[in-house]
C-alpha positions as CSV (number, residue, x, y, z in Angstrom):
1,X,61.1,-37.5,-39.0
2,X,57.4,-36.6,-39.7
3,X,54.7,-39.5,-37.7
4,X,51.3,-40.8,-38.8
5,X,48.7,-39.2,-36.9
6,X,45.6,-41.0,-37.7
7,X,43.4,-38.8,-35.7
8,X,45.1,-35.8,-37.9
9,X,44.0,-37.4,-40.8
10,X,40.3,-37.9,-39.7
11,X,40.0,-34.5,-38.7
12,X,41.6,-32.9,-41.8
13,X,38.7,-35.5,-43.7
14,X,35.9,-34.1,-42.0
15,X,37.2,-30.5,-41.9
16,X,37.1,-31.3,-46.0
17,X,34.0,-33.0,-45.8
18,X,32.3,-29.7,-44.2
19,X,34.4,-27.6,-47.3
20,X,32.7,-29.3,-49.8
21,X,28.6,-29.1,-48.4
22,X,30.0,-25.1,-47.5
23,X,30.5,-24.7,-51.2
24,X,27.6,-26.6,-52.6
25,X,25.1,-24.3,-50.1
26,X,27.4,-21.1,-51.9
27,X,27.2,-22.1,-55.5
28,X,24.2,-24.1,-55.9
29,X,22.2,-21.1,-56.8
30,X,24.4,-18.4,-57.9
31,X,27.6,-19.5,-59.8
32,X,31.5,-18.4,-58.7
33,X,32.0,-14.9,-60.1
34,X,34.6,-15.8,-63.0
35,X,34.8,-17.1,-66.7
36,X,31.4,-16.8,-68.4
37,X,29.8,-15.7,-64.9
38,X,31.6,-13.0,-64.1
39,X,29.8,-9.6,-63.9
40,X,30.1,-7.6,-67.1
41,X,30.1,-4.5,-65.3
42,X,33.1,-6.2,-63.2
43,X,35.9,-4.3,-63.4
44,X,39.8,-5.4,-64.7
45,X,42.0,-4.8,-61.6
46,X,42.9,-6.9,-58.8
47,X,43.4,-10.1,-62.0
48,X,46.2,-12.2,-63.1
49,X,46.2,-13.8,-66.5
50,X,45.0,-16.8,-66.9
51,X,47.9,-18.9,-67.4
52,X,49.8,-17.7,-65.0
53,X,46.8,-18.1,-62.1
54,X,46.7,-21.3,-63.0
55,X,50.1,-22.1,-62.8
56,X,50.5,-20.7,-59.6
57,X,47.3,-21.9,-57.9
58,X,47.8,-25.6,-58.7
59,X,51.5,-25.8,-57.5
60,X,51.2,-26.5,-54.4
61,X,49.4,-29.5,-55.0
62,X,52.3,-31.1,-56.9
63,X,54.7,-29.7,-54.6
64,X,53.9,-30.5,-51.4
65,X,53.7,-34.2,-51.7
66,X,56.9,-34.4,-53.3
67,X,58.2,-32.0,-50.6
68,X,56.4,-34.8,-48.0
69,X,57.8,-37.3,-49.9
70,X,61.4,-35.9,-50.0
71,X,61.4,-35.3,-46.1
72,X,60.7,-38.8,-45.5
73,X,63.8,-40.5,-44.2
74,X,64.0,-43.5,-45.2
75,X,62.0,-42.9,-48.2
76,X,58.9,-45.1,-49.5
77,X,59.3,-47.0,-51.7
78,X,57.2,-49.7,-51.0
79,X,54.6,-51.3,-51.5
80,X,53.9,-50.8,-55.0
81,X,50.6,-50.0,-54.7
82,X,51.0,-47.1,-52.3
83,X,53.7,-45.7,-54.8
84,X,51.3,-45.8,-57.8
85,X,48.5,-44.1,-55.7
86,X,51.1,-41.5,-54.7
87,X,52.0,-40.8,-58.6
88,X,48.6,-41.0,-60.1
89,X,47.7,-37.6,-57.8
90,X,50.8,-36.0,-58.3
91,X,50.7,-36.6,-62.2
92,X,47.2,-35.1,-62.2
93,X,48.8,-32.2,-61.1
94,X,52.2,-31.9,-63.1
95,X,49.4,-31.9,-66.1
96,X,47.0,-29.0,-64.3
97,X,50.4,-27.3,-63.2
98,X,52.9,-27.7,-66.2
99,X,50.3,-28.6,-69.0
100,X,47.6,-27.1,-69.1
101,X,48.4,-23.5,-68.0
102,X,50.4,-23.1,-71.2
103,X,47.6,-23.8,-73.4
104,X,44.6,-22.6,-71.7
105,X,42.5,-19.2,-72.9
106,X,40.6,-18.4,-70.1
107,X,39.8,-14.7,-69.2
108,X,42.2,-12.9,-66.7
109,X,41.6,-14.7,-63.5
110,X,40.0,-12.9,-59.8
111,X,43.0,-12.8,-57.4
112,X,40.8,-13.5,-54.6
113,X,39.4,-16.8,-55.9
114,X,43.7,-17.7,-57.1
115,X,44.1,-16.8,-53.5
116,X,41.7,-19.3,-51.7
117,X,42.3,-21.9,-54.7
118,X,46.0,-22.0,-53.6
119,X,45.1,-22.5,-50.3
120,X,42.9,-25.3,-51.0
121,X,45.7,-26.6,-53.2
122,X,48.1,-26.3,-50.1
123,X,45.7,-28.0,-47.7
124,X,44.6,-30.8,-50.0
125,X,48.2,-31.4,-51.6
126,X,49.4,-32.2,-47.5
127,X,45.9,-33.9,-46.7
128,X,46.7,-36.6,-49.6
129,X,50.6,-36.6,-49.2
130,X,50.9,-36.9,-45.7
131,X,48.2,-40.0,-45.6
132,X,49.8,-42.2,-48.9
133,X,53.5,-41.1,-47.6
134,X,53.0,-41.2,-43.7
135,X,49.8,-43.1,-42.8
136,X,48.5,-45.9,-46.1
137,X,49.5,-49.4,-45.3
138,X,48.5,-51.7,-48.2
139,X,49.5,-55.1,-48.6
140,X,51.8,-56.4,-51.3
141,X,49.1,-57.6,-53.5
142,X,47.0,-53.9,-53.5
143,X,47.4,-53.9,-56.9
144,X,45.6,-56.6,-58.0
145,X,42.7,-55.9,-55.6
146,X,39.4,-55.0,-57.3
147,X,39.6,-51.7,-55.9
148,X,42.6,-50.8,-56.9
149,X,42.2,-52.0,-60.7
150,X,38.6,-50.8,-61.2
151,X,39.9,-47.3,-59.4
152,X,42.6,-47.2,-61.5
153,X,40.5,-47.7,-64.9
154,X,37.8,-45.3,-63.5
155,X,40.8,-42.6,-63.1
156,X,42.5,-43.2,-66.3
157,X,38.7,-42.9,-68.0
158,X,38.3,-39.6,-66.4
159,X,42.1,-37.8,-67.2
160,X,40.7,-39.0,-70.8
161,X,37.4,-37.4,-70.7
162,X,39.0,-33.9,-68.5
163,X,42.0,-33.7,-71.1
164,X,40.1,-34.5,-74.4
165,X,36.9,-32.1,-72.7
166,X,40.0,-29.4,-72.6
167,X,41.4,-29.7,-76.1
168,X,37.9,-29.5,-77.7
169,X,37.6,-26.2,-75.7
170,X,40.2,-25.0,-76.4
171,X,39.8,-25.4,-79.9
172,X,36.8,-22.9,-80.1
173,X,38.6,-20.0,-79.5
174,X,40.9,-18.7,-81.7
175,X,44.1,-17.0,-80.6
176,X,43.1,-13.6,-78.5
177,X,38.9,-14.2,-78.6
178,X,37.1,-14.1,-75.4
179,X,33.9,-15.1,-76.9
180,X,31.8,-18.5,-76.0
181,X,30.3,-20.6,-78.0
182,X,28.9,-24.1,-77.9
183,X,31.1,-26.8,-77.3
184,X,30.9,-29.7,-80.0
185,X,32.3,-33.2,-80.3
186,X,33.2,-35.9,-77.9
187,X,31.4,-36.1,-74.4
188,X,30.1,-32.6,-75.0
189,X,27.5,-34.4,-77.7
190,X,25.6,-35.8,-74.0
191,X,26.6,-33.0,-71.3
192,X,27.6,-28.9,-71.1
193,X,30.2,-30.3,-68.3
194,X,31.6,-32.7,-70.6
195,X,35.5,-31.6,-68.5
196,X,34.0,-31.7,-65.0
197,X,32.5,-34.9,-65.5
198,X,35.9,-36.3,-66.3
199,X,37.2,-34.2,-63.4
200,X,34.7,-36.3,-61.4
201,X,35.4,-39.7,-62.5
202,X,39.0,-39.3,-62.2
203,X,38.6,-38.1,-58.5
204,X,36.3,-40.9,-57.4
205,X,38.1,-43.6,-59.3
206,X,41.2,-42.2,-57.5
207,X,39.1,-42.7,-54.1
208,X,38.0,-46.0,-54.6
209,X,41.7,-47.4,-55.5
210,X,43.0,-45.4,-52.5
211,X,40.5,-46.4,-49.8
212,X,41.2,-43.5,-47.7
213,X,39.0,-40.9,-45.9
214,X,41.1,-38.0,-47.6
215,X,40.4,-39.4,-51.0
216,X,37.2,-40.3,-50.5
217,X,36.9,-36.9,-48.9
218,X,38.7,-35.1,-51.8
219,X,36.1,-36.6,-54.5
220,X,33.0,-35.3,-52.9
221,X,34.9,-31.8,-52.9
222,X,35.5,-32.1,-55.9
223,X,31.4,-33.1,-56.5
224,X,30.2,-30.1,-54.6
225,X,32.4,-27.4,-56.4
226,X,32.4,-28.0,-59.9
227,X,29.1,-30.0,-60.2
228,X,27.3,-27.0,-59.6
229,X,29.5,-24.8,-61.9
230,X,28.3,-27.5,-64.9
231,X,25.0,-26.6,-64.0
232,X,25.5,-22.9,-63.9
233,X,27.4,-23.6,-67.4
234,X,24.1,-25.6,-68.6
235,X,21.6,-22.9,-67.8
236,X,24.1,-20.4,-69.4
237,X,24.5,-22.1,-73.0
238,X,20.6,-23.0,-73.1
239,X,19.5,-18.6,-72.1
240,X,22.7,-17.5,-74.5
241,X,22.0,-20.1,-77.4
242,X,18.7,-20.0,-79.4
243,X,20.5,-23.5,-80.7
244,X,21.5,-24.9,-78.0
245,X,20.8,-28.9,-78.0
246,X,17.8,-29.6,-75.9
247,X,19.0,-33.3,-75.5
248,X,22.1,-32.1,-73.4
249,X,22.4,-32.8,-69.6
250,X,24.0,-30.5,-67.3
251,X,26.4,-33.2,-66.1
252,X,25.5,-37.2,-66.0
253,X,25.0,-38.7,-69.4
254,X,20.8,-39.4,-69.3
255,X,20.3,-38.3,-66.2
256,X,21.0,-34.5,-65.0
């Protein structure tokens, strides 16, 4: 049976940790090649569409902690708290892997980004799994810590925001179109990365109930790849759109 190897999960951490400033120093002035920042002159081949990339990129991170969680012997059950923690990721990810695909109508998507997103997926999904499966000891009262309740609202608040941020999206392209336009209603009234800011929240609020280094780790990731891409989004929709709300932030409500 699989061990807890504390140092393994301190180095897998930091090795995220030093992911996540790599990206920021990539993408902080020139935004990932797909979507509405791809190259026009970019040509077709080497793409899979849309649905299906993202089917198969985010797969692995639903699969490999139930995979951890099904090698375990005896399996953990308890405490409570650690079970929840263990659920709210992997339910993230049934959504992103099961969910959303299927109703997404994105632009075919680069295999080479699908390929290094998977592997991310692979290396986060064990990173999280083998630490809440393996390694987190909580006490039997976790879930009414502070942490735990305020981490847990914080994540629910942000699935709400990423989800709803989706639909509205969603709903500005008819069957077929490929065109952008602006995004209206809900968070998107304050920020151009109405769905990343959720995507934030959710991540952080999952770090503070969690504790951990790998969630902690996992939520500045998460900061330093998609808070840039709102900002390349932000600067997109203000040069393409004469109309454009001027009030809009690129990602914090009032502030950026």
């Amino acid at each position: 049976s699989m061990q807890c190897f504390p140092s393994l999960v301190l180095a897998l951490s930091s090795l995220l940790g030093a992911l996540a400033l790599l990206q920021l120093s990539l993408y902080l002035r020139v935004p990932s090649r797909y979507g509405k920042h791809e190259e026009r002159l970019c040509r077709p081949r080497g793409r899979l569409p849309a649905r299906c990339a993202w089917f198969l990129q985010e797969l692995p991170s639903f699969l490999v902690p139930a995979l951890l969680l099904a090698l375990r012997s005896p399996p953990r059950l308890e405490p409570l708290g650690c079970r929840l923690l263990c659920c709210l990721f992997c339910w993230h990810y049934f959504y992103r892997t099961f969910i959303y695909p299927f109703f997404t109508r994105g632009r075919p998507f680069p295999l080479q980004l699908l390929f290094f997103g998977t592997l991310f997926c692979i290396y986060n999904g064990f990173l999280q799994g083998y630490y809440l499966i393996y390694c987190a000891e909580y006490p039997n009262d976790w879930c009414t810590d502070i942490r735990f309740t305020s981490g847990l609202l914080l994540f629910l608040l942000g699935m709400g925001i990423n989800i709803h941020s989706d639909l509205l999206l969603r709903q500005l392209r008819k069957p077929g179109e490929v065109t952008y336009k602006i995004p209206q209603g809900g968070l998107f009234t304050y920020v151009s990365g109405a769905n990343y800011f959720g995507e934030i929240v959710e991540w952080f609020g999952f770090a503070i109930a969690t504790w951990s280094p790998p969630a902690f780790a996992f939520a500045f990731f998460t900061l330093c790849c998609i808070g840039p891409r709102a900002y390349h989004h932000h600067r997109y929709y203000l040069k393409t759109f004469t109309d454009y709300p001027k009030s809009r932030k690129a990602l914090i409500p009032f502030v950026f």
